[in-house]
PABA-72563 format. One line per 2 residues: their letters; for each residue x, y, z of C-alpha. Coordinates in nm, 4 decimals, decimal comma, padded with zeros to 6 digits. Example, Ala and Ser with C-alpha at 12.3 -4.5 7.8 and 13.67 -1.06 7.14 Angstrom:
2
as	01,2300:-00,4500:00,7800; 01,3670:-00,1060:00,7140 $
***
This chain:
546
xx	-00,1134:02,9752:00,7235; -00,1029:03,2768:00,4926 $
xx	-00,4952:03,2722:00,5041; -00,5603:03,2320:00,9094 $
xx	-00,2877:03,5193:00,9626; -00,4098:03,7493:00,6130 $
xx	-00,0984:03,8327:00,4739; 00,1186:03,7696:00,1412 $
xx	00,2109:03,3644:00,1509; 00,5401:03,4717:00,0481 $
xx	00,5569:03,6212:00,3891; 00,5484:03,2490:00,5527 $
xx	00,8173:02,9895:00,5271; 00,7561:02,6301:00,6359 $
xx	01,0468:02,3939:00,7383; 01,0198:02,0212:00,7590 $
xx	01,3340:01,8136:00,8548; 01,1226:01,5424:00,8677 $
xx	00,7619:01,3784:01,0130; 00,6655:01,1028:01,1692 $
xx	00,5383:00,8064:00,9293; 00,2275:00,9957:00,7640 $
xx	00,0715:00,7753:00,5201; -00,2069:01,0075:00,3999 $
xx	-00,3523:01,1336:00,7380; -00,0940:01,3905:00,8041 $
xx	-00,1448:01,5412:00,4428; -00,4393:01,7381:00,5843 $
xx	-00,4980:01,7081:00,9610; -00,1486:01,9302:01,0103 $
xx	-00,3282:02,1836:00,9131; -00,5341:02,2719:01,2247 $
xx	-00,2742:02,2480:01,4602; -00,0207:02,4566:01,2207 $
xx	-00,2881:02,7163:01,1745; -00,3343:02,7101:01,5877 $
xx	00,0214:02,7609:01,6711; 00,0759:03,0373:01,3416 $
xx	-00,2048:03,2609:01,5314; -00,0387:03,2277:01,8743 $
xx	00,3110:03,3006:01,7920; 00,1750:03,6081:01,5767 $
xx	-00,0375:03,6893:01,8769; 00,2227:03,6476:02,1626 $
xx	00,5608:03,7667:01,9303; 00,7428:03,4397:02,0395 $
xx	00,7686:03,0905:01,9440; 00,4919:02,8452:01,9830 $
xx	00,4885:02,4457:02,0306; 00,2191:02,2147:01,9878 $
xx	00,2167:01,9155:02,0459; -00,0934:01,6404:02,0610 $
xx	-00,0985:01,3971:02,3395; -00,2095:01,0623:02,1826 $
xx	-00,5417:01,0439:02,2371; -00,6017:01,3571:02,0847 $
xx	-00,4153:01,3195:01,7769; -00,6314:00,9702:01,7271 $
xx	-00,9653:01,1347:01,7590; -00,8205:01,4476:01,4979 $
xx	-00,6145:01,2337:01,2716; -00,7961:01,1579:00,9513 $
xx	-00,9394:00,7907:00,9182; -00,9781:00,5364:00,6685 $
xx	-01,3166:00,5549:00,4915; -01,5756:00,2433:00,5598 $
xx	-01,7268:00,0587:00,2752; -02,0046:-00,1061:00,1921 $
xx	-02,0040:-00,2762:-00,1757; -02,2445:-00,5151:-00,3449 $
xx	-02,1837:-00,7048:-00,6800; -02,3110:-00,8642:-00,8989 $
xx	-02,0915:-01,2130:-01,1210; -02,1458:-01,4040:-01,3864 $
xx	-01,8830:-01,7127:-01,4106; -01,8766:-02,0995:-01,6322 $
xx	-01,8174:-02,4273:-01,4437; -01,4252:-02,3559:-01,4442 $
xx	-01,4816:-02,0003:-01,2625; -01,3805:-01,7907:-01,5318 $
xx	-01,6037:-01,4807:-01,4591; -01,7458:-01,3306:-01,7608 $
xx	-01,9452:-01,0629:-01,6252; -01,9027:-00,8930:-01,2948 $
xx	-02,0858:-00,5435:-01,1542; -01,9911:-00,3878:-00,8671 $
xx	-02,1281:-00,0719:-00,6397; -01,9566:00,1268:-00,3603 $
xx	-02,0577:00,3156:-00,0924; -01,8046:00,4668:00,0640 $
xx	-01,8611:00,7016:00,4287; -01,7229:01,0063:00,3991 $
xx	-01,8641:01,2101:00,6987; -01,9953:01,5032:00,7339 $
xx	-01,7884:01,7282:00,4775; -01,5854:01,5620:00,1536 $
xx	-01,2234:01,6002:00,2654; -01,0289:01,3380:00,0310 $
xx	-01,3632:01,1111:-00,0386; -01,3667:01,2049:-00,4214 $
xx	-01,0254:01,1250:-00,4443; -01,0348:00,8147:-00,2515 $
xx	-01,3168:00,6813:-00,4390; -01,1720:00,7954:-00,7546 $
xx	-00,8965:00,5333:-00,6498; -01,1050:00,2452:-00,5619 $
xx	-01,2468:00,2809:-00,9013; -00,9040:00,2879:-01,1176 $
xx	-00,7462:-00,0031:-00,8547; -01,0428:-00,2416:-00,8345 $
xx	-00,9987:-00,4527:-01,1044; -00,6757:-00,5849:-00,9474 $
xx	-00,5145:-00,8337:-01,1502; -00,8412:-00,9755:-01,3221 $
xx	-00,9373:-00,9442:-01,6629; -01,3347:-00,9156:-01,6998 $
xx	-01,5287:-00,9102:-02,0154; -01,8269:-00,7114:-01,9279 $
xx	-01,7236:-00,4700:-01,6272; -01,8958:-00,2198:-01,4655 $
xx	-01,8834:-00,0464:-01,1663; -02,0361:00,2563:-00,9479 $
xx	-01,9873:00,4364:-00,6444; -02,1508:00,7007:-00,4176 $
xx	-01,9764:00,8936:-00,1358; -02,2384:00,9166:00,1308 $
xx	-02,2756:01,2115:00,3930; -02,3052:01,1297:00,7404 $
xx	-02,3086:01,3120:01,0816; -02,0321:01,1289:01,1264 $
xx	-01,6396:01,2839:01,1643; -01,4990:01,2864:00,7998 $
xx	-01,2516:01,0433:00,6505; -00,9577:01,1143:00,4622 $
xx	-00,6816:00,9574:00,2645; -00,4662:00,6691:00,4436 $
xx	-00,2104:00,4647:00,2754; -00,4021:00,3001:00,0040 $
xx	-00,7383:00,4811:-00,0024; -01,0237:00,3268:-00,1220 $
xx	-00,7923:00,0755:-00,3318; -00,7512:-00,0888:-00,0726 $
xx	-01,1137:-00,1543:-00,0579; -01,1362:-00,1898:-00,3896 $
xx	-00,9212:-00,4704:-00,4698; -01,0229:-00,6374:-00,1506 $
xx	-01,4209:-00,6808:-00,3025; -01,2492:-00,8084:-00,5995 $
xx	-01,0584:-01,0630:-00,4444; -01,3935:-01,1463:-00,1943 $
xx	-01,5530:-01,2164:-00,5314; -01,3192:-01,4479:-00,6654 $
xx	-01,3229:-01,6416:-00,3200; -01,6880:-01,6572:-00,3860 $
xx	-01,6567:-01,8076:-00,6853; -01,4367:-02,0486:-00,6329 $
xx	-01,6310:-02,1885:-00,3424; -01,9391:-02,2408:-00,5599 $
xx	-01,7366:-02,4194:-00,8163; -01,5854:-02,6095:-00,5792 $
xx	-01,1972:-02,5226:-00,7205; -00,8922:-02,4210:-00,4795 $
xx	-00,9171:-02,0200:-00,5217; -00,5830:-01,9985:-00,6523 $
xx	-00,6698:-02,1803:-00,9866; -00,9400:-01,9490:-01,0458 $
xx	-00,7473:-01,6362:-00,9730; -00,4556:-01,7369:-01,1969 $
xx	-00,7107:-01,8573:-01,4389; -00,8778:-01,4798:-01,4304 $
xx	-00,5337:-01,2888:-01,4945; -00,5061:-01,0085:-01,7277 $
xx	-00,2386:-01,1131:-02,0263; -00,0041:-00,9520:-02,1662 $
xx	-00,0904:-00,6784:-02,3953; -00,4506:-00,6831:-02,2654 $
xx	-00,6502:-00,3750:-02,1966; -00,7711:-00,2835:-01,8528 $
xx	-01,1071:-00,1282:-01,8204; -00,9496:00,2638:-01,8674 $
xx	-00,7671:00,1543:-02,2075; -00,4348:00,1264:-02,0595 $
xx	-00,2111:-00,1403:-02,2500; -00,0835:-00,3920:-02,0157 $
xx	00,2901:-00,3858:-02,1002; 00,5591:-00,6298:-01,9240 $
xx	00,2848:-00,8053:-01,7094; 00,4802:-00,9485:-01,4427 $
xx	00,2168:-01,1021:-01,2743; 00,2814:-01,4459:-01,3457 $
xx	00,6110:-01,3897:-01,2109; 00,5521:-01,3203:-00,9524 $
xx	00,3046:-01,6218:-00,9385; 00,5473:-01,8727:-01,0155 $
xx	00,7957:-01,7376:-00,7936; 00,6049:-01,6871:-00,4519 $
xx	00,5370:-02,0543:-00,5410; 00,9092:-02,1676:-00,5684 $
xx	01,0093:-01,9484:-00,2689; 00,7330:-02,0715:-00,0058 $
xx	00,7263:-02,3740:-00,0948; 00,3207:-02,4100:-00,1995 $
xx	00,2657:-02,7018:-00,2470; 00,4492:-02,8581:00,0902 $
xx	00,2997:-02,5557:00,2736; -00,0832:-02,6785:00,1580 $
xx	-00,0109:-03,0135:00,2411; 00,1487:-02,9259:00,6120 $
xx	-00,1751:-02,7840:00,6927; -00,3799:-03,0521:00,6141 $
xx	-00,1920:-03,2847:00,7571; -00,2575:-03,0668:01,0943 $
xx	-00,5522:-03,0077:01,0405; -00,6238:-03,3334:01,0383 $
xx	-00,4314:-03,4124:01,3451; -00,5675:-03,1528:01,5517 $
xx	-00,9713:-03,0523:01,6644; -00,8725:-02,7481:01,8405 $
xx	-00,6608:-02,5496:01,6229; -00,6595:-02,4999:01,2871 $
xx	-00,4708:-02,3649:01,0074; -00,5293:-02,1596:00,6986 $
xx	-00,3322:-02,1545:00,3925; -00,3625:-01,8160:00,1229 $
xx	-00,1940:-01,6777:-00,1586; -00,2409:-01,3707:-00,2915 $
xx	-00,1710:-01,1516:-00,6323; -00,1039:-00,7733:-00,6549 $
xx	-00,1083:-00,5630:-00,9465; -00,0979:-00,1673:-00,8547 $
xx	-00,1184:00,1480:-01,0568; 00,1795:00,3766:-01,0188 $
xx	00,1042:00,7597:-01,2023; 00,3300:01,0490:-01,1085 $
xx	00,1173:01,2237:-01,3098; 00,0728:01,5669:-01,1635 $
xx	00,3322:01,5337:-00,9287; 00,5615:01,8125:-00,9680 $
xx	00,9211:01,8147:-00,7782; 01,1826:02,0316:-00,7750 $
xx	01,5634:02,0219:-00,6517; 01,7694:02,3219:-00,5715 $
xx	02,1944:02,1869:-00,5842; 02,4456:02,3604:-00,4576 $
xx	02,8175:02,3239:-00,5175; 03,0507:02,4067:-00,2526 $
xx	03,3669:02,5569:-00,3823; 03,5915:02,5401:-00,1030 $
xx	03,5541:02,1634:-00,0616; 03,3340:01,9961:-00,3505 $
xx	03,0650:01,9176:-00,1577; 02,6764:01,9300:-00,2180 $
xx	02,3723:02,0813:-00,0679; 02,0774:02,0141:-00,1824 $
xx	01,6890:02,1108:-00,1040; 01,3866:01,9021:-00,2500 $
xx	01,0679:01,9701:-00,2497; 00,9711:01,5702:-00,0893 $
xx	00,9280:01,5564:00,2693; 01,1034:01,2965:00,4599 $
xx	00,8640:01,0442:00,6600; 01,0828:00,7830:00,7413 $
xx	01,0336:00,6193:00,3695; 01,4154:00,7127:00,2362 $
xx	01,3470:00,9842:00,0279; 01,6601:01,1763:00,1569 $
xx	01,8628:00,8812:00,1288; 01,7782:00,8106:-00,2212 $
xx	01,7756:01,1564:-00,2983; 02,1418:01,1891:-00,1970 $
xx	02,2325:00,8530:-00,3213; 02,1249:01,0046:-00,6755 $
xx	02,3488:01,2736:-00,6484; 02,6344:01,1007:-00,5694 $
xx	02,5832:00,8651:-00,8718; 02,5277:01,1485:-01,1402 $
xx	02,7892:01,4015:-00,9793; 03,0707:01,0617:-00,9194 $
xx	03,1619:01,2376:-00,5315; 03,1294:01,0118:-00,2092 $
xx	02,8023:01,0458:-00,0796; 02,9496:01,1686:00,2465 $
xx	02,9788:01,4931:00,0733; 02,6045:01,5345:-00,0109 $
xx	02,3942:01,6690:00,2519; 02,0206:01,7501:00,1972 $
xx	01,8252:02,0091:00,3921; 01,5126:01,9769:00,5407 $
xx	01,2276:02,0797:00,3057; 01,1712:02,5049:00,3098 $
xx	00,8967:02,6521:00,1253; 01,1113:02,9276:00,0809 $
xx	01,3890:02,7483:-00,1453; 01,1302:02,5613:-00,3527 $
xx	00,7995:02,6550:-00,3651; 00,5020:02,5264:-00,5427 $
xx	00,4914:02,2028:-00,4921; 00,1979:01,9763:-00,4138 $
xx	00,1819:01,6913:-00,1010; 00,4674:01,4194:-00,0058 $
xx	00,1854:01,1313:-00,0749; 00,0777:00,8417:-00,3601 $
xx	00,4169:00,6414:-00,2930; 00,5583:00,8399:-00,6280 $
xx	00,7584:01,1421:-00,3784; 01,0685:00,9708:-00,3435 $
xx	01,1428:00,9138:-00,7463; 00,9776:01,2563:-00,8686 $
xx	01,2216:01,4212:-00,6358; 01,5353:01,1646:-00,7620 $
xx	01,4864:01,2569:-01,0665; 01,4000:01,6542:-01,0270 $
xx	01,7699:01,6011:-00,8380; 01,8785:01,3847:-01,1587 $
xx	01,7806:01,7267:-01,3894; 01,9681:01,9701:-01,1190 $
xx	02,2894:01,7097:-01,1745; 02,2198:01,7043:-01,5305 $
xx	02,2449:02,0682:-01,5442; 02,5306:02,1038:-01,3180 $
xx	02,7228:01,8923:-01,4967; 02,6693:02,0882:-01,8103 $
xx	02,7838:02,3973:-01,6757; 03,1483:02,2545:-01,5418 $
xx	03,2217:02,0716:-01,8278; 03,4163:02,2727:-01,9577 $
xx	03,6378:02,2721:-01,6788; 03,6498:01,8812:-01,6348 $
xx	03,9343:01,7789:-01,8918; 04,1862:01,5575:-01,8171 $
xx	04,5385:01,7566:-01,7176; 04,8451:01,5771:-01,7643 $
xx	04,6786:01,2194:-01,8383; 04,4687:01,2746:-01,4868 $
xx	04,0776:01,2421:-01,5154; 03,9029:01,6034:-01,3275 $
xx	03,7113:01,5954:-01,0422; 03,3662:01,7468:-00,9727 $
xx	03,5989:01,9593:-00,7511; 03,8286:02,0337:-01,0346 $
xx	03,4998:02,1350:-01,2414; 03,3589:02,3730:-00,9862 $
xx	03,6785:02,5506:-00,8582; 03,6934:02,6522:-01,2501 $
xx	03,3300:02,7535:-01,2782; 03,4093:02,9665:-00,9405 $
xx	03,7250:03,0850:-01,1163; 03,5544:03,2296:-01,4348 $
xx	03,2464:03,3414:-01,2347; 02,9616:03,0983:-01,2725 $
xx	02,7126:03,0244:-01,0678; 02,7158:02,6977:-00,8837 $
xx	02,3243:02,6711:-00,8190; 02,0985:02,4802:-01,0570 $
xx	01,7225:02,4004:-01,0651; 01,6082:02,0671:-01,1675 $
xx	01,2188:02,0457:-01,1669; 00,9699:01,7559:-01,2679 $
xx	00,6465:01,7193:-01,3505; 00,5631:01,3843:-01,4914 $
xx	00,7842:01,4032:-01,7912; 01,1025:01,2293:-01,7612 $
xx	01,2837:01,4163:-02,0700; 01,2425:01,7407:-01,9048 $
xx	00,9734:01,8685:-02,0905; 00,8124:02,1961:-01,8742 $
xx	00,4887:02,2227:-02,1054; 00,2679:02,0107:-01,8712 $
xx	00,1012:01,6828:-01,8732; -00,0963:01,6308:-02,1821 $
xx	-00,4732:01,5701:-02,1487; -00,4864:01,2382:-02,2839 $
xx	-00,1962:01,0841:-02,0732; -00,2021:00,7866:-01,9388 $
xx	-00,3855:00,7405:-01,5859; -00,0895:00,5316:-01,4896 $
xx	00,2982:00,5413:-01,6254; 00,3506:00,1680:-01,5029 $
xx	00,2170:-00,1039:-01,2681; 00,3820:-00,2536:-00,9478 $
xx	00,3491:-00,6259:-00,9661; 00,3474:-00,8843:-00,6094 $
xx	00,2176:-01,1854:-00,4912; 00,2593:-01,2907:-00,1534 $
xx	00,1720:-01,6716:00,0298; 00,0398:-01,6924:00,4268 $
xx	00,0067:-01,9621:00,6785; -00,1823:-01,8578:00,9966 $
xx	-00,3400:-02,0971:01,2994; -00,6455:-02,0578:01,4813 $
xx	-00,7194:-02,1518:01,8251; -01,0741:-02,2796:01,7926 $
xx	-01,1482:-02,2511:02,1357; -01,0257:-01,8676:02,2049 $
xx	-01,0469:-01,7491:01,8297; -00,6787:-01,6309:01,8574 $
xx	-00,4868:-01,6282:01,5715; -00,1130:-01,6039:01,4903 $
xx	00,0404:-01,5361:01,1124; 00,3214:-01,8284:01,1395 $
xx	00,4762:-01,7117:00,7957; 00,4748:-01,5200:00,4856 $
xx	00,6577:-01,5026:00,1893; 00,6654:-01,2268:-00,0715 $
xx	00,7948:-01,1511:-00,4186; 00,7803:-00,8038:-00,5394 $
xx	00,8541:-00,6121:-00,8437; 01,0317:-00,3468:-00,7902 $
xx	01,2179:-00,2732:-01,1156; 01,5664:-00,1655:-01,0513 $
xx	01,5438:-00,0656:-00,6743; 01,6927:00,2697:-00,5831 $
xx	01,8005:00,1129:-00,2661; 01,7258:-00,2287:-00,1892 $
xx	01,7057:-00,2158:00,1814; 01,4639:00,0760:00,2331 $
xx	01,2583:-00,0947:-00,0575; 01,2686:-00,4130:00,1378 $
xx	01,1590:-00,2208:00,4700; 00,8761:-00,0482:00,3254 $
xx	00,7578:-00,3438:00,1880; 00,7654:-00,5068:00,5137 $
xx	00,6551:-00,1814:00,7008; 00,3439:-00,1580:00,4803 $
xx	00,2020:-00,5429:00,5262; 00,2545:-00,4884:00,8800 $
xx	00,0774:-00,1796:00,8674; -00,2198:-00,3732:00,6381 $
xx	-00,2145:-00,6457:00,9007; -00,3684:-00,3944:01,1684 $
xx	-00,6101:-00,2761:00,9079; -00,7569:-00,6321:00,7787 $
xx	-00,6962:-00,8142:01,1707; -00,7046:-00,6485:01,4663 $
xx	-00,8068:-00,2586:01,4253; -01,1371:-00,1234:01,4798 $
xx	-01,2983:00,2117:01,5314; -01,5870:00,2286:01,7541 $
xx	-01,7659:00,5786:01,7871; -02,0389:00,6789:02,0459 $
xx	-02,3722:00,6183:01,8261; -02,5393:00,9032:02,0181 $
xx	-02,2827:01,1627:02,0295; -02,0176:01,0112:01,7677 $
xx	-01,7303:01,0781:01,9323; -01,4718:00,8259:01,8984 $
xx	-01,4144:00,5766:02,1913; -01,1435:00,3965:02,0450 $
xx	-00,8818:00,6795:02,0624; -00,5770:00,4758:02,2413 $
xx	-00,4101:00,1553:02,2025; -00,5569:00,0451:02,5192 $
xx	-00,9115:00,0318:02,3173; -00,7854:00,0408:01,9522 $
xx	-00,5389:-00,2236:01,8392; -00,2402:-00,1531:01,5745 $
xx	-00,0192:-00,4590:01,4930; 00,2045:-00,5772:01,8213 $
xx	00,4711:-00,7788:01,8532; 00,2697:-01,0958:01,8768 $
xx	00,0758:-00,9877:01,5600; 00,3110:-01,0021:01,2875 $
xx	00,4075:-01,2889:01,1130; 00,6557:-01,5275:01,2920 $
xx	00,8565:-01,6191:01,0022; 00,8794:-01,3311:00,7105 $
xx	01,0644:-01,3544:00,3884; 01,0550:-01,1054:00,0977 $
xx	01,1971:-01,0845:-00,2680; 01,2687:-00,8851:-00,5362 $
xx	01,1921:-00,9769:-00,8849; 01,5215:-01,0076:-01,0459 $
xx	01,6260:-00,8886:-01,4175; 01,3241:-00,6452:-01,4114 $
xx	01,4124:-00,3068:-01,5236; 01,1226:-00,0621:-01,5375 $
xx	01,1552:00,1166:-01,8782; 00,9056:00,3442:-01,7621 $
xx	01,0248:00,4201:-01,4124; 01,2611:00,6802:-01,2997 $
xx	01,6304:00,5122:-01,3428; 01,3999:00,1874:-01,4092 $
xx	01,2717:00,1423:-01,0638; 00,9228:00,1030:-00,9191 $
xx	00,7523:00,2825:-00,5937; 00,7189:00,0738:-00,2866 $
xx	00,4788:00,3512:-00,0382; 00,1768:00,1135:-00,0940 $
xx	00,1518:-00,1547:-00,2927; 00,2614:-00,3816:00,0348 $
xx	-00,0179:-00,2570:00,1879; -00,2793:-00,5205:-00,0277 $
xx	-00,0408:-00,8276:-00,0116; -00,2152:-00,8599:00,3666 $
xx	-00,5001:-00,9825:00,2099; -00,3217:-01,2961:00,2005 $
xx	-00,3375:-01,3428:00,5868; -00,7302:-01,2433:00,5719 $
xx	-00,7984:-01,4825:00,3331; -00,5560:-01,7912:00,5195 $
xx	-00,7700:-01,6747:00,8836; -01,0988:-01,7404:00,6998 $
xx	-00,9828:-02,0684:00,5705; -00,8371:-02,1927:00,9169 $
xx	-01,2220:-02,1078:01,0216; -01,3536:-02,2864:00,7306 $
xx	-01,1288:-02,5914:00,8377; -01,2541:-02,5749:01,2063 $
xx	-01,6354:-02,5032:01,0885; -01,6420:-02,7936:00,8626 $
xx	-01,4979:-03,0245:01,0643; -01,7460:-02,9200:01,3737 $
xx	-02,0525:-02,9900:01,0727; -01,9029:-03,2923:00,9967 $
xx	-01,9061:-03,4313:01,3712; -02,2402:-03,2775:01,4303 $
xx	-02,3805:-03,4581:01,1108; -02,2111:-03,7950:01,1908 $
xx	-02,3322:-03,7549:01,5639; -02,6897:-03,6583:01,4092 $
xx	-02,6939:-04,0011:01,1842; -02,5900:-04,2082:01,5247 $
xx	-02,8674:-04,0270:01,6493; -03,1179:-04,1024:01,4009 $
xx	-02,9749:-04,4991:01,3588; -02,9989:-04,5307:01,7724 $
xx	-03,3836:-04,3644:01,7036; -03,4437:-04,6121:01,4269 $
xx	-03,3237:-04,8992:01,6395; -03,5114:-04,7706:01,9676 $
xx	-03,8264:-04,7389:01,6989; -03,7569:-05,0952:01,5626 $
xx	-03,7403:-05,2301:01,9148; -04,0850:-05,0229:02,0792 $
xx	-04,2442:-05,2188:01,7567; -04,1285:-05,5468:01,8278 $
xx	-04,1706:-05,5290:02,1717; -04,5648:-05,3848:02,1102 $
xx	-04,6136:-05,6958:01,8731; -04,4347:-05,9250:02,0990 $
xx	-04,7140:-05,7753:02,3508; -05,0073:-05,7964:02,1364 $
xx	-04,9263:-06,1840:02,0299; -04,9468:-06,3020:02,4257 $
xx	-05,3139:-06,1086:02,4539; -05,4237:-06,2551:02,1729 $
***
């Protein structure tokens, strides 16, 4: 905004109460239209509104890139993949935009929760004439982990073993390396395993559909379960947290540098506050994001937000709480109050504004992120078992349940953990079912830009029956008060549903080659017999001439 108008960005202060569920494409595309309305209001001297009718904001909004991949595996009789090469090509339009960084991601993500021996891979960002892409909730690992897991499913087929042995066989152990040199500590995979087992049931669930399967011709069911292991590095992420104490009353203000898009941060923000200051947390209030309270800060994005800004709140409590201390001793036998504490900092003329900031370090350390560090601080850990039917005839298909377990450490707060877990499959489910995008191939402009053409998740598209988890007796030593992030690790436990629609189409396909090779052997058997009989009858013909 500073640049478009040419003046001092000191001069400019942005406010955000809060935005509408972003999820990468918003960490860019605002630009344009804040840069539009910035010039007008300068221009005119008077407050400007824009805002996009839907259509519009489709075709501007950034999209998720399109990949084409090819590998390469080596595997034994038992599917246990020794070798395995992969290249991406990812379409990143006509300029970069987030393509490096999105490819950078399917790189680091792709090897999922596999160990391989020998492992390469390679990528190219290709330039098109196309629109460019741009970060959206998972970018490119997403497609990363998905050609993994399209690999294993290859394998598996050509060994002729359910997928789900050859996957568990294939798991990373604990203490292994993964292909960046990162230790693998307190691998909860196989937790997770085990317990999306126990919850849904497996083994009933497997043989349910194949009992219907083999009841019914035209519709089918597919069975699929899926594992999840996700990098989480806050890395770079720098917070900050400006707390205020109220002396008249004892309650808290506080500004963050996070933005609020519907994924808790506030809540948990607050709810962090209250826990290190002891108040109610009906006396916290946080204000929307302002640039001009705390600057120099980088985007609200890579599901690590919310717990860089708890714990750049944690350092502002931390602080705080230093400074009244002194004024917090018991009187008469009667604990003090954070009230108590800053009516006597008022008193003998402190200031009741601290600073927490964070930037990766969770001791407080301000000297930066070492060189070396670690590419991720932890990993989230899911796994995640779907049931979906096919109608043969129409090629409809509904998700009839899902079960998930996740690993989410020590939750900040259970139920917005829960809904963004449930939020993101949803969300996934559009990306891996039902959504499309279909551009003019002369002119490239985009044809799908409304829901009447282009096809996010209804209300007939999720799952019938949904039922999540969380790992229990987890704590996340490395996490921020031991939890993990939840932004988008739910996003790849939709593969499961992918993966149970292909098999529901395998069931139907091989069925349909079945009947059309047992009606091609009564074919050849009445052929035989109508040979058998043309011969007799030609001999039977030949003996009366003769």
């Amino acid at each position: 905004l500073a640049g478009v108008l040419q003046t001092p960005a000191s001069r400019i202060n942005v406010v955000t109460k809060r935005a509408g569920g972003g999820f990468g494409g918003k960490i860019m595309r605002s630009h344009p239209i804040a840069a539009a309305v910035t010039v007008a209001a300068k221009k005119l001297r008077r407050p400007v509104r824009m805002q996009l009718d839907r259509n519009t904001d489709i075709i501007m909004t950034g999209k998720r890139h399109p990949y084409q991949n090819q590998y390469k595996v080596g595997f034994d009789e038992t599917g246990k993949i020794s070798t395995l090469q992969m290249q991406f090509y990812a379409e990143g339009g006509y300029n970069h935009d987030a393509s490096l960084g999105c490819m950078d991601m399917c790189m680091m993500w792709a090897d999922a929760c596999y160990y391989f021996e020998n492992y390469h891979i390679a990528n190219k960002v290709c330039k098109t004439n196309n629109p460019s892409n741009t970060a959206t909730r998972t970018p490119g690992a997403a497609q990363g982990i998905f050609t993994t897991e399209c690999v294993l499913e290859h394998v598996a087929h050509i060994v002729g073993k359910p997928v789900e042995a050859v996957r568990a066989l294939n798991f990373y152990k604990e203490g292994q390396l993964t292909p960046y040199r990162e230790k693998l500590v307190d691998f909860n995979v196989p937790d997770c395993w085990s317990g999306v087992q126990a919850k849904a049931d497996w083994s009933s669930k497997l043989a349910d559909v194949a009992a219907f399967n083999k009841a019914n011709r035209w519709r089918k069911r597919g069975c699929s379960m899926i594992p999840v292991k996700y990098g989480a590095g806050d890395n770079g992420f720098q917070s900050a947290c400006i707390l205020n104490a109220i002396a008249e009353d004892g309650s808290v203000s506080v500004s963050t540098t996070g933005t609020e898009i519907g994924q808790g941060l506030y809540t948990k923000v607050a709810q962090a506050v209250a826990y290190k200051l002891k108040v109610s947390l009906d006396v916290v209030t946080v204000l929307p994001t302002e640039t001009a309270k705390t600057g120099n800060f980088g985007d609200t994005g890579g599901s690590a937000t919310s717990e860089s800004s708890v714990q750049a709140a944690i350092f502002a409590c931390d602080e705080m709480l230093a400074r009244l201390a002194p004024f917090m001793k018991p009187k008469e036998g009667k604990p003090a109050t954070f009230h108590d504490g800053v009516m006597g900092a008022m008193g003998a003329g402190l200031p009741l504004t601290t600073y927490g900031y964070y930037n990766g370090d969770k001791t407080g350390n301000l000297k930066g992120t070492p060189p070396n560090a670690p590419r991720f601080n932890y990993f989230v850990y899911a796994a995640a078992v779907a049931v979906t039917e096919l109608d043969v005839l129409t090629g409809e298909i509904q998700v009839l349940s899902i079960d998930v377990v996740y690993d989410n450490g020590i939750s900040l707060n259970p139920k917005i953990d829960l809904g963004q877990i449930e939020g993101g499959l949803v969300m996934a489910l559009g990306w891996y079912m039902t959504e499309e995008i279909i551009s003019n191939p002369t002119t490239g402009v985009m044809q799908t830009n409304g829901t009447w053409d282009y096809h996010p998740p209804q209300s007939k598209d999720i799952p019938i029956e949904m039922n999540f988890h969380l790992l229990p007796n987890k704590p996340n030593a490395a996490g921020i008060v031991s939890s993990k992030f939840v932004g988008e690790p739910p996003m790849i436990l939709a593969n499961s549903v992918h993966f149970a629609a292909k098999r529901a189409i395998r069931a139907a396909r091989e069925e349909m080659f079945a009947q059309l090779q047992q009606d091609q052997n009564k074919d050849g058997q009445l052929l035989s017999q109508h040979k058998s009989d043309h011969a007799a009858r030609e001999q039977l013909v030949s003996s009366q001439r003769n």
